[in-house]
C-alpha positions in Angstrom: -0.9 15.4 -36.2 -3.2 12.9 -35.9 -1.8 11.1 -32.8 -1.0 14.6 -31.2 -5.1 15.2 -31.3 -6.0 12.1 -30.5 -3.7 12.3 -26.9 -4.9 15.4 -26.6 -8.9 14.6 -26.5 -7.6 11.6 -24.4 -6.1 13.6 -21.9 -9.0 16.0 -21.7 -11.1 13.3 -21.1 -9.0 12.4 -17.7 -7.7 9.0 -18.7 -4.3 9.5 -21.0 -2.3 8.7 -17.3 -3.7 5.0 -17.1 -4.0 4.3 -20.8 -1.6 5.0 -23.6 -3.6 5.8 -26.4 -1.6 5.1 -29.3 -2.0 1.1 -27.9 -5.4 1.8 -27.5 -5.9 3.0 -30.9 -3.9 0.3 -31.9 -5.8 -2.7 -30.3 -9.1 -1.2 -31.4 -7.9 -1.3 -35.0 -6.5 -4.4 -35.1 -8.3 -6.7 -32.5 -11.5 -6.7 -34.5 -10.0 -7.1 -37.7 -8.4 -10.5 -35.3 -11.7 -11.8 -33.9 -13.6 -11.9 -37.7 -10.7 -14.0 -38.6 -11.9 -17.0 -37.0 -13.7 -19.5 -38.6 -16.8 -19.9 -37.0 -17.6 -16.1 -35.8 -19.1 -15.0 -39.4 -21.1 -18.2 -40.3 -24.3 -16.9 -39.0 -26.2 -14.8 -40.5 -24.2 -12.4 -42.8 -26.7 -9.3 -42.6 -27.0 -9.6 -38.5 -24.1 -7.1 -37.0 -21.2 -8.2 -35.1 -21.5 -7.5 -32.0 -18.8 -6.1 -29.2 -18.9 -5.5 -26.0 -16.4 -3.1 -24.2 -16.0 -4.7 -20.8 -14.8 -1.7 -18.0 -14.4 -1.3 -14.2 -16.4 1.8 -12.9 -14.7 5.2 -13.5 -13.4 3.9 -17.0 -16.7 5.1 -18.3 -15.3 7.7 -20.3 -12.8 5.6 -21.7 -15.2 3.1 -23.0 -17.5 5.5 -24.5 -14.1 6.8 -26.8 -13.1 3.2 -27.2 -16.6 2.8 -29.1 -16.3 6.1 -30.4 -13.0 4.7 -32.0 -14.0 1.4 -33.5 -17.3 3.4 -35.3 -15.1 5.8 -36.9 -12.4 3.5 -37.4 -14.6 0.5 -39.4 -17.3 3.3 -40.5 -19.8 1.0 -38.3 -18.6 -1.9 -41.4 -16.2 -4.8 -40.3 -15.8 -7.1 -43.5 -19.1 -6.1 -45.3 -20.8 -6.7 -41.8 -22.7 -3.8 -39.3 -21.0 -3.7 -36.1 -22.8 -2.9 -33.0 -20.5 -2.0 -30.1 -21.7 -1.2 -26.6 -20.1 -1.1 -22.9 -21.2 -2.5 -19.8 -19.4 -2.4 -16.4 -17.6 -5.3 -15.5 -20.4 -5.6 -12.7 -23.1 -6.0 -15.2 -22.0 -8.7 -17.2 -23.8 -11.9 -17.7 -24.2 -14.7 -20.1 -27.6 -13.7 -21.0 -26.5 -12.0 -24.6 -24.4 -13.2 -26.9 -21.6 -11.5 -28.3 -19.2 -11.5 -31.0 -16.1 -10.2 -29.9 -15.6 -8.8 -26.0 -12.3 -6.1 -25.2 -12.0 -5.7 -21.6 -10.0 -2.9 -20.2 -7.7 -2.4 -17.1 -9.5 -5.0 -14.8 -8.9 -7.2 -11.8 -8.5 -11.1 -11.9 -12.1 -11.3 -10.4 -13.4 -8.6 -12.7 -11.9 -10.6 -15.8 -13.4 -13.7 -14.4 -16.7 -11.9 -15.3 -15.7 -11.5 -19.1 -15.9 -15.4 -19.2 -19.4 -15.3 -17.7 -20.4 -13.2 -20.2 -19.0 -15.3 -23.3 -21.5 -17.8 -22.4 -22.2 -19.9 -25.3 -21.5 -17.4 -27.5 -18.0 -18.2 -28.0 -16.7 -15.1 -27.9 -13.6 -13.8 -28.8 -11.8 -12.5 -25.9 -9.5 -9.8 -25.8 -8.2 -7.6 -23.3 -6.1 -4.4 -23.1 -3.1 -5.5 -20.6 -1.4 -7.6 -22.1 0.9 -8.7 -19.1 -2.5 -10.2 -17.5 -3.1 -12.6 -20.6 -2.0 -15.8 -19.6 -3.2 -15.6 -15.8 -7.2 -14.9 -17.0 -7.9 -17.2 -19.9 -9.0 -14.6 -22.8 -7.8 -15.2 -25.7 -5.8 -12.3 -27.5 -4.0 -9.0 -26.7 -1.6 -6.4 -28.3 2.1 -5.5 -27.1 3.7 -3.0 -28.7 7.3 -3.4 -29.1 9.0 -2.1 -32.4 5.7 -3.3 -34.2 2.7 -4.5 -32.7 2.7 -7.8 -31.6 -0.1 -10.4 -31.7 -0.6 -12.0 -28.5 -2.4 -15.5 -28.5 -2.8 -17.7 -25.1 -2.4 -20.9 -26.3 -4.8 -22.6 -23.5 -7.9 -20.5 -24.4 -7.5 -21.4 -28.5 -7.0 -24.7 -27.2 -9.9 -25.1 -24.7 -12.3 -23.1 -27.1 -11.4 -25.0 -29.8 -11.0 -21.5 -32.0 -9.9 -22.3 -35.5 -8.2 -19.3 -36.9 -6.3 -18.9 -40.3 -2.4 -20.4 -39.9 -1.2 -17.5 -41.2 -2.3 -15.7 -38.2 -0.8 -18.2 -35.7 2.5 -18.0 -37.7 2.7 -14.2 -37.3 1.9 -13.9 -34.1 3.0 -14.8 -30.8 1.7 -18.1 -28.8 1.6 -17.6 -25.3 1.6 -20.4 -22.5 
């Protein structure tokens, strides 16, 4: 019942034909939950919010907005004890002047995700994107698939060159991609 409604606000909202929002969902809930694994992302300040950034190309606006409309009501605005503060910019607006947490771009060109690794900075972000087939061409670091479970994409030169330390339980389950 659940899904059913949630496809149906998707569709009304005129993006259901270029995202499939049970992946969506998915990604939302579990990407998150990914980035706050790593070691060094929570070391700072425990009362400050993590911060995430919805990345989008123009005329995904709508889509965004839900996307941070699902990680509030998904978390309850809480990720691990910790306030979460979730905003979107255009892909055209990103810059490495704030610092993020955790970045989730959506359906974006090569030059578009180019500007996600602008935006990490020296933040050190976590990055993340929704296509998954695009993974190992840009450089960010995870993605879902879903196949008969979801499955846990990681590209192995972005955890290499960011020097990401994550638990090996994590690595073990999921997939390393070259």
């Amino acid at each position: 019942m659940k899904r059913l409604l949630l496809t149906l606000f998707l569709s009304s909202a005129g993006w259901c034909a270029s995202y499939d929002p049970f992946l969506l969902e998915t990604q939302l809930s579990l990407l998150p939950k990914i980035a706050v694994l790593e070691k060094n992302i929570l070391t700072s300040n425990v009362k400050s919010p993590i911060k995430i950034l919805i990345a989008y190309d123009r005329g995904d606006d709508d889509t965004a907005a839900s996307c941070i409309k699902i990680l509030m009501s998904k978390f309850n605005g809480h990720i691990n004890g910790r306030p979460i503060s979730a905003i979107a910019l255009p892909f055209d607006k990103l810059d490495g002047t704030a610092s993020y947490h955790f970045i989730y771009a959506l359906k974006a060109s090569m030059s578009q995700l180019s500007k996600v690794h602008n935006a990490v900075g020296t933040s050190g972000a976590i990055t993340a994107l929704y296509d998954a087939d695009k993974l190992t061409d840009n450089g960010l670091l995870l993605s879902i698939r879903m196949e008969r479970t979801p499955i846990i994409l990681i590209n192995a030169k972005a955890l290499r060159q960011n020097r990401f330390s994550f638990p090996d339980s994590l690595l073990e389950i999921a997939r390393i991609v070259q």
